[in-house]
RODO-2510 file (C-alpha; in nm, 4 decimals, decimal comma):
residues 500
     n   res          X          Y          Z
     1     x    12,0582    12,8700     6,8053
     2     x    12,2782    12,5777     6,9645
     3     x    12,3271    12,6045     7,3294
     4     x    12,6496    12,4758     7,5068
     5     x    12,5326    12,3845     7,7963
     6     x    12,7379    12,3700     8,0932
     7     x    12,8715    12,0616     8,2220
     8     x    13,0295    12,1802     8,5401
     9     x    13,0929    12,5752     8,5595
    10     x    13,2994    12,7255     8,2914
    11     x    13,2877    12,3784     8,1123
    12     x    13,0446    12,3661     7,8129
    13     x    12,8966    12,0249     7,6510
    14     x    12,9645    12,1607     7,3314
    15     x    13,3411    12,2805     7,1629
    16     x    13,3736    12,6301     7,0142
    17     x    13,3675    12,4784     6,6642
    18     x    13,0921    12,2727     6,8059
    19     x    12,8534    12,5912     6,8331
    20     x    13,0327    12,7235     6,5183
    21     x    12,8893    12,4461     6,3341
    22     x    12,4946    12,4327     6,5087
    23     x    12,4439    12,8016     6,5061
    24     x    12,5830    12,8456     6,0904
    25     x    12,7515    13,1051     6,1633
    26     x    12,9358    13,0270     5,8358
    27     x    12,6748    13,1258     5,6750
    28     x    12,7034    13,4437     5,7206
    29     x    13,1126    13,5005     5,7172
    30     x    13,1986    13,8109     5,4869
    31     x    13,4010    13,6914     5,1753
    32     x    13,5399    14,0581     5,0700
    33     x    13,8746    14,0960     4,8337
    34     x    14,0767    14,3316     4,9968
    35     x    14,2863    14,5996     4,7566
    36     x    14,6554    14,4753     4,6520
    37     x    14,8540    14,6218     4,9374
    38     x    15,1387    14,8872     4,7989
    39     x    15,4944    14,7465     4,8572
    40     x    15,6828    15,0563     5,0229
    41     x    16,0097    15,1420     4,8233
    42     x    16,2931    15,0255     5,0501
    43     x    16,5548    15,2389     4,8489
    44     x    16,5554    15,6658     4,6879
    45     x    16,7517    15,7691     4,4578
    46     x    16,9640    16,0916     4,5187
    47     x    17,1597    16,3507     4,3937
    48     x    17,4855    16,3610     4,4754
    49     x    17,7295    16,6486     4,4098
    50     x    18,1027    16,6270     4,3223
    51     x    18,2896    16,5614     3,9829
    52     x    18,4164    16,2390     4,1136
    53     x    18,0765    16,1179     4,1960
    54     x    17,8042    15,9850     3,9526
    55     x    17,5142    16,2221     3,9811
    56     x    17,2380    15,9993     4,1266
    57     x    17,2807    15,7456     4,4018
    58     x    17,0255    15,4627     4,5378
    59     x    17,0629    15,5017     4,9138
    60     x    16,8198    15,3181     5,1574
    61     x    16,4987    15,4897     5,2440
    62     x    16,5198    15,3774     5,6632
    63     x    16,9246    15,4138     5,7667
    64     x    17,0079    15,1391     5,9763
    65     x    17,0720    15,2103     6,3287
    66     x    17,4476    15,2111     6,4783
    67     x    17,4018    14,9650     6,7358
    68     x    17,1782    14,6524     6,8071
    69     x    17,0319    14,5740     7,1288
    70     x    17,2362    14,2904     7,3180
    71     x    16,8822    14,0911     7,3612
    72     x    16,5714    14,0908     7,1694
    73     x    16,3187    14,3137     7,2377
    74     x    15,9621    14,1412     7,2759
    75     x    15,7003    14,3850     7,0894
    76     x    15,3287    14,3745     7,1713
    77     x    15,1181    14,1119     7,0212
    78     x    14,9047    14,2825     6,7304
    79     x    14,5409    14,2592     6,8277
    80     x    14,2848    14,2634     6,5975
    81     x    13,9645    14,2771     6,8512
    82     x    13,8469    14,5986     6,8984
    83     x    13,6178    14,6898     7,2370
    84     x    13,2529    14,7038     7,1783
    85     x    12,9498    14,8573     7,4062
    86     x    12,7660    14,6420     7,5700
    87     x    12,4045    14,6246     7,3730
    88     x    12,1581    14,6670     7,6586
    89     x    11,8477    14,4525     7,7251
    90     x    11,5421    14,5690     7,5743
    91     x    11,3783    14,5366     7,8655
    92     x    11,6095    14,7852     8,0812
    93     x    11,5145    15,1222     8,0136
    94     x    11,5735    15,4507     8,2370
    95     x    11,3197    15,3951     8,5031
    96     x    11,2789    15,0407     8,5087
    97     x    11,2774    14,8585     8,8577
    98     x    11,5443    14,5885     8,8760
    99     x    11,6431    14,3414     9,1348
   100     x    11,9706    14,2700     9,1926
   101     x    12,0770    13,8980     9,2287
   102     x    12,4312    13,9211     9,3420
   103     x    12,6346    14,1614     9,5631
   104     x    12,5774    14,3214     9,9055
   105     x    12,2421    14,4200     9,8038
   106     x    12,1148    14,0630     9,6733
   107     x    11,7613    14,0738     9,6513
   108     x    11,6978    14,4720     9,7099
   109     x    11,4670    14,6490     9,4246
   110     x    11,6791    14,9714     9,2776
   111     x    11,5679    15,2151     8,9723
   112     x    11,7562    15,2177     8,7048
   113     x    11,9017    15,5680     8,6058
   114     x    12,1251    15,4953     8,2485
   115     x    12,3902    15,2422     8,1125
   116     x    12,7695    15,3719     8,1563
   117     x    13,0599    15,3898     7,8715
   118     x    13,2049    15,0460     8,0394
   119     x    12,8635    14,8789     7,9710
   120     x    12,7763    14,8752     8,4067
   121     x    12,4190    14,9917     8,4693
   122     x    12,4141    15,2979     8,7010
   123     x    12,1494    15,2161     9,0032
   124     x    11,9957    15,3692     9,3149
   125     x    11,7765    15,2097     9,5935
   126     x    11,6914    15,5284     9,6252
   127     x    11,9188    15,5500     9,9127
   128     x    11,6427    15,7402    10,1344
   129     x    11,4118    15,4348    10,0771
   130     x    11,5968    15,1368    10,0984
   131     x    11,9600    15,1684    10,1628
   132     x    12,0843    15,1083     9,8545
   133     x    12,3422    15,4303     9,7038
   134     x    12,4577    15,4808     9,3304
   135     x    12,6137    15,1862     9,2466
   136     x    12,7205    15,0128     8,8946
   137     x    12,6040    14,6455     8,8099
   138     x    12,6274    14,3736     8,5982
   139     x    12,2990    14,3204     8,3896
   140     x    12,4089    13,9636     8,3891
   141     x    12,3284    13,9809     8,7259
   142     x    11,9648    14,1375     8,7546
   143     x    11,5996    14,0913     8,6872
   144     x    11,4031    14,3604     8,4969
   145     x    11,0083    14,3878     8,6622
   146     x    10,7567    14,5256     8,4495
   147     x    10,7236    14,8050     8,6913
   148     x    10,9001    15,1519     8,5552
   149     x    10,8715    15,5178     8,7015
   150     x    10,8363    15,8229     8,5209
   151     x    11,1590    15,9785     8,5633
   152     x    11,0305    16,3128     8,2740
   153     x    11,3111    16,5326     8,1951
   154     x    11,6049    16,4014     8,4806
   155     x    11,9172    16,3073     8,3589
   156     x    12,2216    16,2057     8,5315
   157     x    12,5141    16,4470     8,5891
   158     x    12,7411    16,3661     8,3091
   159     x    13,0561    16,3766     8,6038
   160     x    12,8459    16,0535     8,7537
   161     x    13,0764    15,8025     8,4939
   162     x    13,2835    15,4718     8,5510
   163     x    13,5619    15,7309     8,6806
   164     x    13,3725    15,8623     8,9718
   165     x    13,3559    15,5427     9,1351
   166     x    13,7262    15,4623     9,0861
   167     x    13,9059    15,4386     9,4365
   168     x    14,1272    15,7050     9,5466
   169     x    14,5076    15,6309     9,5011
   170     x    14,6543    15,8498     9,7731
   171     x    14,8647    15,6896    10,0089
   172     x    14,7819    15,7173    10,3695
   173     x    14,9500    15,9814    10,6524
   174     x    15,0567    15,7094    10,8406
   175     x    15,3621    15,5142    10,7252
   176     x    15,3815    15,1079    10,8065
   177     x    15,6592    15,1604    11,0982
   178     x    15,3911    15,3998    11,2179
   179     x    15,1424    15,2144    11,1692
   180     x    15,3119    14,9234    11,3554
   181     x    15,3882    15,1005    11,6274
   182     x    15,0318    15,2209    11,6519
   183     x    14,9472    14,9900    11,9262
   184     x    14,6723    14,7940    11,7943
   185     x    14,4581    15,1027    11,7366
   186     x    14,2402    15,1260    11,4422
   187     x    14,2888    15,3098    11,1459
   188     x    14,0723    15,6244    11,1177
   189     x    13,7640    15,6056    10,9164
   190     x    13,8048    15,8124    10,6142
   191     x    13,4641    16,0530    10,5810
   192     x    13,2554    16,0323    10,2936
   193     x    13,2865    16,2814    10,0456
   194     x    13,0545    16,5442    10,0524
   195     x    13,0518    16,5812     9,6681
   196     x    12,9228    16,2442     9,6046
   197     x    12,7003    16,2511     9,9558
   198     x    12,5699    16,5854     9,7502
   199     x    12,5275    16,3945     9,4372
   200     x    12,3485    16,1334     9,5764
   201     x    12,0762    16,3750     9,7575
   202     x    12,0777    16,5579     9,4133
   203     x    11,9256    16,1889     9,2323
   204     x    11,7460    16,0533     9,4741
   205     x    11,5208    16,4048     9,5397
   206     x    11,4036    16,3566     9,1433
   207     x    11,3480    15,9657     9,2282
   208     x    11,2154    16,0421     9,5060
   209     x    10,9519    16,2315     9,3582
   210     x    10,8353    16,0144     9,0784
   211     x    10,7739    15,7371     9,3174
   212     x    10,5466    15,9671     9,5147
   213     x    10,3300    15,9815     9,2395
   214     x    10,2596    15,5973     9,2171
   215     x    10,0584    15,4910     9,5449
   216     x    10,2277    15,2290     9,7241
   217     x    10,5554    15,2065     9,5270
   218     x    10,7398    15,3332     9,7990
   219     x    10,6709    15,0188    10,0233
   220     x    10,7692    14,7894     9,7143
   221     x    11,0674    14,9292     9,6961
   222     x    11,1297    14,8615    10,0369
   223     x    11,0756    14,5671    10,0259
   224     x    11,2759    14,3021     9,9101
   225     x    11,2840    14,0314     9,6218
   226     x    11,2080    13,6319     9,5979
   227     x    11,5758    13,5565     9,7447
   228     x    11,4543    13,7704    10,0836
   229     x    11,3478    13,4477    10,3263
   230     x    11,7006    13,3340    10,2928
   231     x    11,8276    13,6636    10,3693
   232     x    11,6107    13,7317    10,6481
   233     x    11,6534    13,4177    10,8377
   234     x    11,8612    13,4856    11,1177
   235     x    12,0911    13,1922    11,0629
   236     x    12,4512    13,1651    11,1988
   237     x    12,7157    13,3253    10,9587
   238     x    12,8755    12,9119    10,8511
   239     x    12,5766    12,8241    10,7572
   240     x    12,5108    12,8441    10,3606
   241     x    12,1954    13,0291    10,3569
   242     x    12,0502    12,9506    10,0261
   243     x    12,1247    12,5634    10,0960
   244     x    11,9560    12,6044    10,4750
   245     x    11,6512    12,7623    10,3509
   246     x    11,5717    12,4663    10,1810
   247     x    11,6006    12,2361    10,4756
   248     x    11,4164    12,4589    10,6613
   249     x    11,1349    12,5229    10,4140
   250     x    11,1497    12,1297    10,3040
   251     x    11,0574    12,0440    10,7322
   252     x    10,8502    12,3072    10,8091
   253     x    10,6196    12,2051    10,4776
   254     x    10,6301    11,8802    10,5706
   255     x    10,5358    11,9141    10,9443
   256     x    10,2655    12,1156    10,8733
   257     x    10,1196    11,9983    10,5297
   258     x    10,1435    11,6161    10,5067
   259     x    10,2417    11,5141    10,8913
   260     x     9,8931    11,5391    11,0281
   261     x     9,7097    11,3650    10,6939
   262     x     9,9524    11,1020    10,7249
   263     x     9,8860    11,0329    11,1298
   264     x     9,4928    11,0479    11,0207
   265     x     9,5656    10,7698    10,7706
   266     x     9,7661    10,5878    11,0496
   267     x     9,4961    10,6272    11,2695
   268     x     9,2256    10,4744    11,0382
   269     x     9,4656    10,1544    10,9294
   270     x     9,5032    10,1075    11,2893
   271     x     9,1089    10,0853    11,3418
   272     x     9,1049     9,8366    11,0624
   273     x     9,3341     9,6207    11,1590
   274     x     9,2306     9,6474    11,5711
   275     x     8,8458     9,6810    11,5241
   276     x     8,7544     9,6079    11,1978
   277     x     8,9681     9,2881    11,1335
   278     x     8,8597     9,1649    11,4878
   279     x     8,5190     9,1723    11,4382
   280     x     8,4975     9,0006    11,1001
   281     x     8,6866     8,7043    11,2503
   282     x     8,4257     8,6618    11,5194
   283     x     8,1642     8,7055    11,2454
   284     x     8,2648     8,4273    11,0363
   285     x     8,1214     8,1404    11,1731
   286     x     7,7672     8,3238    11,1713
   287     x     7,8245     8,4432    10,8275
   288     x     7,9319     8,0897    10,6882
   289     x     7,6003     7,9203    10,8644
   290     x     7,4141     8,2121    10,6967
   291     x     7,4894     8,1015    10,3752
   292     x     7,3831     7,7401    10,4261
   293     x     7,0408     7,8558    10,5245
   294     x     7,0149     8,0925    10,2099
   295     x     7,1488     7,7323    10,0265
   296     x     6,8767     7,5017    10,2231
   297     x     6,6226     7,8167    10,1600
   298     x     6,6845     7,7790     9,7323
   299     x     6,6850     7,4425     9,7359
   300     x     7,0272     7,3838     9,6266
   301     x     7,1494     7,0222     9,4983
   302     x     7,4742     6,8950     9,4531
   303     x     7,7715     6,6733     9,5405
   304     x     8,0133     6,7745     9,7776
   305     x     8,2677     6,9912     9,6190
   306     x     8,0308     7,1980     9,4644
   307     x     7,8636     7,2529     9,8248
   308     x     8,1870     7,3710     9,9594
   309     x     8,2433     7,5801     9,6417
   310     x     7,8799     7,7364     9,6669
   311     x     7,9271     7,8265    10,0595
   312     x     8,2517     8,0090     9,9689
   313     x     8,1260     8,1879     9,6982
   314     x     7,8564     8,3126     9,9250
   315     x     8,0352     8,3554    10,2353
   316     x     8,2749     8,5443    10,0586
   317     x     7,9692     8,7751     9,9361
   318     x     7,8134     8,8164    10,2801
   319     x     8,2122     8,9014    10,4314
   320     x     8,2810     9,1846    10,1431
   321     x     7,8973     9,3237    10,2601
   322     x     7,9669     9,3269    10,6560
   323     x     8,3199     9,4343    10,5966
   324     x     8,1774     9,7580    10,3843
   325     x     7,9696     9,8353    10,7045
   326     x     8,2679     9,8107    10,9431
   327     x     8,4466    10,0268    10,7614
   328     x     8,1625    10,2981    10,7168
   329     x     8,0640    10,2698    11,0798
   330     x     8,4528    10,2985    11,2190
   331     x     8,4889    10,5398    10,9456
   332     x     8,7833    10,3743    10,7860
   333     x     8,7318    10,2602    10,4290
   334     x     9,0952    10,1785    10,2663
   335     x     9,0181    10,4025     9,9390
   336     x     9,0693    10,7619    10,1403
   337     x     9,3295    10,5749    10,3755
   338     x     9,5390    10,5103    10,0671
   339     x     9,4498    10,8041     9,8675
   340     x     9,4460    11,0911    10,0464
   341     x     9,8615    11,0994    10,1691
   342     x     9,9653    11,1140     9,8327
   343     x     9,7616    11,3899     9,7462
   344     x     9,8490    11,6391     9,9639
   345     x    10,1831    11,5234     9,9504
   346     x    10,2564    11,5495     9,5383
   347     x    10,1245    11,8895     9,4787
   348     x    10,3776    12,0706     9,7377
   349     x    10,7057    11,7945     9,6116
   350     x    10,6284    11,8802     9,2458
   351     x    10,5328    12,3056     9,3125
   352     x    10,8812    12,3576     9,4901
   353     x    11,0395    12,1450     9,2608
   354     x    10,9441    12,3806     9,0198
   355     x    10,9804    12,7126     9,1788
   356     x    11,3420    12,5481     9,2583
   357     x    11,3989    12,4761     8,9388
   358     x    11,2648    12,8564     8,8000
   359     x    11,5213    13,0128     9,0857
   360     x    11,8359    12,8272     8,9221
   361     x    11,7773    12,9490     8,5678
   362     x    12,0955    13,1398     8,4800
   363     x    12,1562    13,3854     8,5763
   364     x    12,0778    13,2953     8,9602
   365     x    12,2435    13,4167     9,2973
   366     x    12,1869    12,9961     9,3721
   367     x    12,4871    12,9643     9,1495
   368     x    12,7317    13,1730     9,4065
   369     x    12,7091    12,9013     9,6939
   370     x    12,8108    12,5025     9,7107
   371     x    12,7299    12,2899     9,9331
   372     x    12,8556    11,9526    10,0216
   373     x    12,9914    11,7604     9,7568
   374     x    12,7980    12,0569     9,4715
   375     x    13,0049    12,3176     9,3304
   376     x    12,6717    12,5057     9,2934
   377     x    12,3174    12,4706     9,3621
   378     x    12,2127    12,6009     9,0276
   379     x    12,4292    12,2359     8,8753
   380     x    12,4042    11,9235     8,9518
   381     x    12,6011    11,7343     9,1406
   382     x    12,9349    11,6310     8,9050
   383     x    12,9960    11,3117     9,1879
   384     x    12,6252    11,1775     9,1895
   385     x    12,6696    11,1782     9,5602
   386     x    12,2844    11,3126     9,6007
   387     x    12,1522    11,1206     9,3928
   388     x    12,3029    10,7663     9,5030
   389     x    12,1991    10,9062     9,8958
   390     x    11,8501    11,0063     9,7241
   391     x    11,8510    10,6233     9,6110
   392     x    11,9323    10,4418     9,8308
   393     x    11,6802    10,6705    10,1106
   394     x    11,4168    10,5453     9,8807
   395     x    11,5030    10,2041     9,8869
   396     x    11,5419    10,2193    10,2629
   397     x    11,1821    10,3637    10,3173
   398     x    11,0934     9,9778    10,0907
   399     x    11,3007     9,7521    10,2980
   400     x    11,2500     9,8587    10,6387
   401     x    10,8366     9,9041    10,5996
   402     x    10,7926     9,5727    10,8586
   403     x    11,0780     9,6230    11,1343
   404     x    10,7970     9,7166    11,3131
   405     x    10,4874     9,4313    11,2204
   406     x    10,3394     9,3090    11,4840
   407     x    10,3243     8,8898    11,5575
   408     x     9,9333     8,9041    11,4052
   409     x    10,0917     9,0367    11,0925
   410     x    10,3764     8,8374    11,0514
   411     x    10,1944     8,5402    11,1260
   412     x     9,9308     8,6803    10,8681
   413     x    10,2179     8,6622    10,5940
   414     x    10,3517     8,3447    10,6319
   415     x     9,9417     8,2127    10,5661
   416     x     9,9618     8,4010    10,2408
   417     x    10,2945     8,2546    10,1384
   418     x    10,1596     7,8905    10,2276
   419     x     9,8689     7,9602    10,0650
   420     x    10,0525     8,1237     9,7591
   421     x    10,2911     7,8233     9,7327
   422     x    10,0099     7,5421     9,7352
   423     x     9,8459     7,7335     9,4458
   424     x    10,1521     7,7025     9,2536
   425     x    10,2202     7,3441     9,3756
   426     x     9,8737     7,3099     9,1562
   427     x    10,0084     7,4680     8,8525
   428     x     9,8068     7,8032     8,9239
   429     x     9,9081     8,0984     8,8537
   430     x     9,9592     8,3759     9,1644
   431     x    10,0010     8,7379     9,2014
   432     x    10,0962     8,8902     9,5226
   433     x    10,0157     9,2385     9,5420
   434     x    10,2373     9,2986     9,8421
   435     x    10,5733     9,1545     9,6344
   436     x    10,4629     9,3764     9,3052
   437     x    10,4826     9,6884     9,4702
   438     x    10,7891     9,6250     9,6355
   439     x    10,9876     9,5154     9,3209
   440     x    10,7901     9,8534     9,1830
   441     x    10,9252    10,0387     9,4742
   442     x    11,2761     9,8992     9,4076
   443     x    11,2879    10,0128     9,0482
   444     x    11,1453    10,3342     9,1505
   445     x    11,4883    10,3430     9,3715
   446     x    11,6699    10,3215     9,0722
   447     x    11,5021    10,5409     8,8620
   448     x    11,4760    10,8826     9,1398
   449     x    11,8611    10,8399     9,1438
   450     x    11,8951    10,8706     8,7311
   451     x    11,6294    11,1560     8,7120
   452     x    11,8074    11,3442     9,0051
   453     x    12,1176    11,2897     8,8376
   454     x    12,0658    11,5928     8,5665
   455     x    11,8300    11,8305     8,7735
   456     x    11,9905    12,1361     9,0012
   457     x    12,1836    12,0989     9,3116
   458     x    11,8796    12,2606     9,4940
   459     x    11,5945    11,9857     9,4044
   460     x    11,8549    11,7357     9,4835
   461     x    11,9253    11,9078     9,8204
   462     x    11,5265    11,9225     9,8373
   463     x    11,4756    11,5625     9,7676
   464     x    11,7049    11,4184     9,9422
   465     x    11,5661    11,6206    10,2845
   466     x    11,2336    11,5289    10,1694
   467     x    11,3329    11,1190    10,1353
   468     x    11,4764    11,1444    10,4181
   469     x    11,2431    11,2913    10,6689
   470     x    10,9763    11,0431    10,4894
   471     x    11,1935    10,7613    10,6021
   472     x    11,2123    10,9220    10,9482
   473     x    10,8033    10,9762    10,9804
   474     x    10,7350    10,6248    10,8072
   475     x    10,9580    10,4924    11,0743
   476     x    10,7543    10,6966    11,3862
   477     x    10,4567    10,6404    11,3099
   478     x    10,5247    10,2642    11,2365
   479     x    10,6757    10,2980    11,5898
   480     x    10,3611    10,4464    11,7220
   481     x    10,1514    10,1902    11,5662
   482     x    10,3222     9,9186    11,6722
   483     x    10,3113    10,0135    12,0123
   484     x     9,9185    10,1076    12,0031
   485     x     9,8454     9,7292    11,8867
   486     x    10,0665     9,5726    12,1733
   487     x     9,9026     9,7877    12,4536
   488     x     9,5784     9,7051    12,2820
   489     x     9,6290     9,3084    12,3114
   490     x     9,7877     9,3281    12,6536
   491     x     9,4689     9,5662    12,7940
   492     x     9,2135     9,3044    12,9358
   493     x     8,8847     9,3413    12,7727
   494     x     8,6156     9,4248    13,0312
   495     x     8,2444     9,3336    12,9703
   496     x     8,1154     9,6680    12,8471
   497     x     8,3908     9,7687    12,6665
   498     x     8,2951     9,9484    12,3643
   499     x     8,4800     9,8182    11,9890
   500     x     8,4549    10,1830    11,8447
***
């Protein structure tokens, strides 16, 4: 079967004729002759009496009235739809434990007593257990559990129908000058009616009973659904709470799940580049006369060029070696350094993604709120707002990464690109790792803001928070860095300072 769907709400991708056509529903249209319909006789003949008269006389079978109405009278548009019940979901039985996704009771559990004549499901919380009283709800708008109660032999009162919840017409005692003159007082609360306060005793004492005989049901029907953190939060009444929980959720994760591995694997690229990187520089000179000894020691021959080529080649060996140690003894090898932020950072962006994604399958309470420039955070964005801000956060995070090099690494650069450009002056050819994953990073840009174009308004509200404390954390700790390397040049060495 075709689905339409929805562009924006109420706007399908597809035309009615559209889904006529993919589902072949032609296919199964009902070609049936229907009987010759029987022209009523517009005229009966009569007998008439009288010896001037004929004996039989046509005279019309409808007389025709007197007078005609000085304007047309509009009559009522012939209908041929007829109402049908509302089939109920297999999954709803009498019994069955819903939870509602919409209303004042969003996110309660209720029981499920029978469907009514209008096609409204009659609930209870029970009202003794969790607050909620018979009420009538859209199926549209609830999710059946797989956990049911035994209700035996109870049925509802048959008086309990779409009628009994119909609002009272009766005008009030007081009258509007009354009421006007009232003095700012407040109208008098109307009391509940002890019929229905009866009836709802009368229900909930047989629900009651069959949740006694489950252990623990009682507490899980006190308890509330998936949608309860954003309930429960106590957040100021402007605030959206669906689209705040996010934000919330999004910093808190992030704070506590990939802050501290990502200040570890600061920490360690700092001891590289102040310990580490240090040392090696001092050990060069020891390292290069090390390999002409190990050249004198085999006995090596040869002109000039291939001496210099040799003691590279070795030196370059003996560096890798020493370098290997430094990093196991400051215990700061790049491999975990580089691997171990993305780890703990891509299993918690792609499992909320995901339960995001679950919570805006129609239908979804997500779909009720907007926020910003979305209409709802079950759609995406129609203006691609999110998406461009997702973008260009990314490409932000790319572009700023050296506001904050220090002088040993800028200067550290501009060797590479010398180096780089005499290589090419000899016709060599040069890869930069630094420059590929920045023009990888800048396509990556482009392609977050095209993926987060057709996914819900709440992973784009999660990515973009995401992105953009990322930018704000690369930016600290590149801060914090910064600053550690300048106090740590500026800090006279004394003579038994330690390097570890």
């Amino acid at each position: 079967m075709a689905r339409s769907k929805e562009l924006v709400p109420g706007v399908g991708r597809l035309s009615r004729s559209q889904v006529f056509a993919r589902r072949a529903l032609y296919k199964g249209i009902k070609k049936t002759e229907k009987p010759a319909a029987t022209e009523a006789a517009t005229t009966k003949e009569v007998q008439v009496g009288g010896e001037k008269n004929s004996a039989k006389r046509l005279v019309p079978t409808s007389k025709a009235p007197r007078f005609y109405p000085a304007e047309d009278v509009r009559q009522p548009k012939k209908s041929r739809k007829s109402p049908k019940p509302t089939k109920l979901r297999s999954s709803i039985t009498p019994g069955t434990v819903l939870i509602l996704l919409a209303g004042r009771f969003r996110g309660k559990r209720v029981v499920f007593l029978k469907q009514l004549s209008s096609g409204l499901l009659l609930v209870t919380g029970p009202y003794k257990v969790n607050g909620v009283p018979l009420r009538r709800v859209n199926q549209a708008y609830v999710i059946a559990t797989s956990t049911k109660l035994d209700l035996g032999d109870f049925k509802v009162d048959e008086k309990i129908s779409d009628s009994y919840f119909a609002k009272p017409t009766a005008k009030g005692h007081r009258s509007a000058e009354a009421e006007f003159f009232s003095e700012g007082k407040p109208k008098e609360k109307e009391a509940f009616p002890e019929s229905k306060s009866s009836d709802q005793k009368a229900v909930d004492a047989a629900v009651i009973a069959a949740v006694k005989k489950t252990e623990s049901l009682n507490k899980y029907l006190k308890a509330n659904g998936f949608l309860d953190l954003a309930i429960a939060l106590p957040l100021p009444p402007i605030l959206p709470p669906y689209s705040t929980t996010i934000i919330v959720v999004t910093v808190v994760s992030r704070l506590f799940f990939t802050v501290p591995f990502s200040v570890w694997a600061k920490n360690r690229q700092w001891r590289v580049e102040n310990l580490v990187n240090p040392q090696l520089r001092q050990e060069i000179s020891q390292l290069q006369k090390k390999a002409v000894q190990d050249m004198r020691h085999d006995g090596f021959r040869g002109d000039r060029d291939a001496a210099l080529a040799e003691v590279n080649k070795r030196s370059n060996i003996l560096l890798k070696a020493r370098r290997t140690e430094l990093l196991k003894t400051h215990r700061c090898s790049s491999f975990l350094t580089m691997l171990v932020p993305p780890l703990t950072q891509l299993p918690l962006f792609v499992g909320f993604s995901l339960v995001l994604n679950n919570a805006s399958q129609s239908p979804s309470v997500l779909d009720s709120e907007s926020f910003l420039t979305l209409t709802s955070l079950s759609h995406s964005d129609p203006t691609a707002t999110l998406p461009i801000v997702l973008g260009l956060i990314t490409l932000a995070n790319v572009e700023t990464a050296r506001w904050f090099a220090g002088a040993a690494a800028l200067e550290r650069e501009k060797k590479v690109e010398k180096w780089a450009a005499d290589r090419r002056a000899k016709g060599e050819t040069v890869v930069e790792p630094r420059k590929v994953v920045q023009a990888s990073l800048r396509a990556l840009s482009v392609a977050r803001i095209l993926i987060a174009s057709v996914v819900p308004g709440s992973i784009q509200v999660y990515w973009v928070v995401s992105a953009g404390f990322g930018l704000v954390q690369s930016w600290t700790l590149d801060w914090w860095h910064a600053r550690r390397t300048q106090a740590r040049h500026e800090t006279p060495a004394g003579p038994s300072q330690s390097t570890s």
